[in-house]
Backbone as a ProteinNet text record, in pm:
[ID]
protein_1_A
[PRIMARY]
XXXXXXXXXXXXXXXXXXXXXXXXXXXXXXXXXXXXXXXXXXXXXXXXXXXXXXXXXXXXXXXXXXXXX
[TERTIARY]
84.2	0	88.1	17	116.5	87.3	171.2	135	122	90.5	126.5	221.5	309.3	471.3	538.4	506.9	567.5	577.7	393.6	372.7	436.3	416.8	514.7	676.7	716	825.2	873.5	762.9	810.8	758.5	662.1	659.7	715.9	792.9	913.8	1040.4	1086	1194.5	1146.1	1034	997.6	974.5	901.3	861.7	908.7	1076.6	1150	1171.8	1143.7	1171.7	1031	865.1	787.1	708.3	608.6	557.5	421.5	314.8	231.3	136.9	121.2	38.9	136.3	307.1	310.6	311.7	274.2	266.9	102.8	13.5	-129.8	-132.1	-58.4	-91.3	-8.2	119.6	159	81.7	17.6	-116.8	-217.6	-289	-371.2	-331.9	-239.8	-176.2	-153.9	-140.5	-95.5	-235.7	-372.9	-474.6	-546.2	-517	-591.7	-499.6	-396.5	-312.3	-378.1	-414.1	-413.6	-546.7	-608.1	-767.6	-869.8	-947.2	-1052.3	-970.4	-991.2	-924.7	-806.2	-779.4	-656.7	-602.6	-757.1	-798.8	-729	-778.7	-781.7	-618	-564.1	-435.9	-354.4	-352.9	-256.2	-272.7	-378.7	-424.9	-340.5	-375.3	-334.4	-139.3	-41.4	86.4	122.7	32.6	90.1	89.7	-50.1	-102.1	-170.1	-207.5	-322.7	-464.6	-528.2	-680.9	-717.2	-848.8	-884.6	-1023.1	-1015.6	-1076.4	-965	-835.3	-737.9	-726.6	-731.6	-757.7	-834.9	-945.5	-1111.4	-1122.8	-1116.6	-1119.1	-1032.8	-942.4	-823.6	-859	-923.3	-920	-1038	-1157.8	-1277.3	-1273.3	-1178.1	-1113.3	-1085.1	-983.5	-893.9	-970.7	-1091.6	-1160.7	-1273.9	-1319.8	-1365.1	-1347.4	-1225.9	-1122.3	-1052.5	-1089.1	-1036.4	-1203.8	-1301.8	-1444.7	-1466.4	-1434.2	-1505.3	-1349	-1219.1	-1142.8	-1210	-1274	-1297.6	-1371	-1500.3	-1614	-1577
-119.3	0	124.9	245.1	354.6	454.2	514.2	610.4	771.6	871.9	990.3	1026.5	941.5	1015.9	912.2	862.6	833	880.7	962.3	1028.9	1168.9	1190.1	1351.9	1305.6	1187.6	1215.2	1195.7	1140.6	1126	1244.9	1318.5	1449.7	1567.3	1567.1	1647.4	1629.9	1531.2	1468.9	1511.4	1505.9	1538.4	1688.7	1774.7	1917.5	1972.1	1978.1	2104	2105.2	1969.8	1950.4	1954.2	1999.7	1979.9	2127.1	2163.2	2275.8	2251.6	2327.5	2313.5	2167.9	2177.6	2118.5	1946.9	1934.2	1786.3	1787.3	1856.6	1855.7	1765.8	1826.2	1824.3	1652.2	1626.1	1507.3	1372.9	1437.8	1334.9	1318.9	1400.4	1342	1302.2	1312.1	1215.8	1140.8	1075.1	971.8	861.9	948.9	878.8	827.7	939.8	940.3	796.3	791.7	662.5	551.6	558.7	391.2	433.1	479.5	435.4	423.4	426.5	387.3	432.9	412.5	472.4	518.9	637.6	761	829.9	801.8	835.8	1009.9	1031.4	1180.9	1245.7	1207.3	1326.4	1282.9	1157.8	1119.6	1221	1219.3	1290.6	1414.3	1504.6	1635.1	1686.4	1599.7	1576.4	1615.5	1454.4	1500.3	1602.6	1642.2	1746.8	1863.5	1890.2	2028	2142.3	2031.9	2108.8	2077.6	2184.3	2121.4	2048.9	1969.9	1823.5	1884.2	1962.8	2030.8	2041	2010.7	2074.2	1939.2	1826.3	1693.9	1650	1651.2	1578.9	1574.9	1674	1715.8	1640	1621.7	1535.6	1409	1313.3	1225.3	1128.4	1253.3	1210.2	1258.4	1275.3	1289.6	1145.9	1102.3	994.3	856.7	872.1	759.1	807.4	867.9	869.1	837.4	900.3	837.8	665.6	624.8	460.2	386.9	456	377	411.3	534.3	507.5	407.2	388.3	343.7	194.6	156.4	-1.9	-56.8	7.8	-27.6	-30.9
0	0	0	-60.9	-92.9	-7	86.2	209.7	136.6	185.8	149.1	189.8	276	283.3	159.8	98.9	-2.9	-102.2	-153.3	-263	-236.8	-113.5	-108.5	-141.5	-132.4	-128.1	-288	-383.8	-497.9	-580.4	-464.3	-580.5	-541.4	-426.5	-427.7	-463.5	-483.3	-593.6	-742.6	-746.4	-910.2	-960.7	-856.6	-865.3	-932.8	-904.1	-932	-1085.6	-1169.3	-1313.8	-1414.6	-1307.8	-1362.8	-1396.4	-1484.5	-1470.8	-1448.2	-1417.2	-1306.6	-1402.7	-1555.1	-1610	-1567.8	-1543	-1527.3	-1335.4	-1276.8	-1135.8	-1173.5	-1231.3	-1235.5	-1268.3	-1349	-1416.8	-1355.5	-1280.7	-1163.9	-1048.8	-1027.4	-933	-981.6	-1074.1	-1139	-1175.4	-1160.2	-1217.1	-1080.2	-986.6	-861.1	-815.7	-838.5	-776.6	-844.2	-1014.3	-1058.5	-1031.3	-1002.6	-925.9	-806	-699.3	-590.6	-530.4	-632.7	-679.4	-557.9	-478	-379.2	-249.5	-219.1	-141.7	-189.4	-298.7	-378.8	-423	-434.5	-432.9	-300.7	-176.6	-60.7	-18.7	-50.7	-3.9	-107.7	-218.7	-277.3	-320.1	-266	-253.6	-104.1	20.3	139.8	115.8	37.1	7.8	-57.4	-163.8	-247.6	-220.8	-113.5	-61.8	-177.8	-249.2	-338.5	-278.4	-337.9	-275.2	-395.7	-347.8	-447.8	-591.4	-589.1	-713.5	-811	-790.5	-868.4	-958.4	-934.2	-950.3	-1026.1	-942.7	-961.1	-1098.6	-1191.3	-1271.3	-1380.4	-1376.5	-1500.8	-1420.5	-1300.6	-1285.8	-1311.7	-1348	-1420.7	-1561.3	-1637	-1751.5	-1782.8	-1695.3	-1743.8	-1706.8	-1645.4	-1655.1	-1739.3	-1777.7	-1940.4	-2048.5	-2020.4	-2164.5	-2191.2	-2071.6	-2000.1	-2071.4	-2045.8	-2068.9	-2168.4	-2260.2	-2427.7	-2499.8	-2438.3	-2524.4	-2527.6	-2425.4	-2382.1	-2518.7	-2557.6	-2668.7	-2764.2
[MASK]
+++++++++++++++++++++++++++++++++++++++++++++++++++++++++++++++++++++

């Protein structure tokens, strides 16, 4: 299981090389691997609020359910 001192610690190793749009998308990225509570955990490490998210993470499961058909 993946803690939020883990995800902080891989997205402060990563930050300093990202601009805000791959900050955005390394947490949605973290949020759909770490599947139910994934949202408030990596809003929680990153210290974004979870609107910043929600948003590209009901994107990327949209885009996951029309690729399926």
């Amino acid at each position: 299981m993946i803690d939020e001192a883990s995800v902080r610690r891989q997205y402060e190793l990563l930050r300093p090389s990202l601009d805000e749009r791959g900050r955005r998308l390394f947490a949605a990225s973290q949020v759909r691997a770490l599947g139910y509570g994934g949202l408030s955990l990596v809003a929680s490490a990153t210290g974004e609020p979870h609107r910043v998210y929600r948003r590209l993470v009901w994107l990327s499961h949209a885009a996951k359910a029309t690729s399926s058909i």
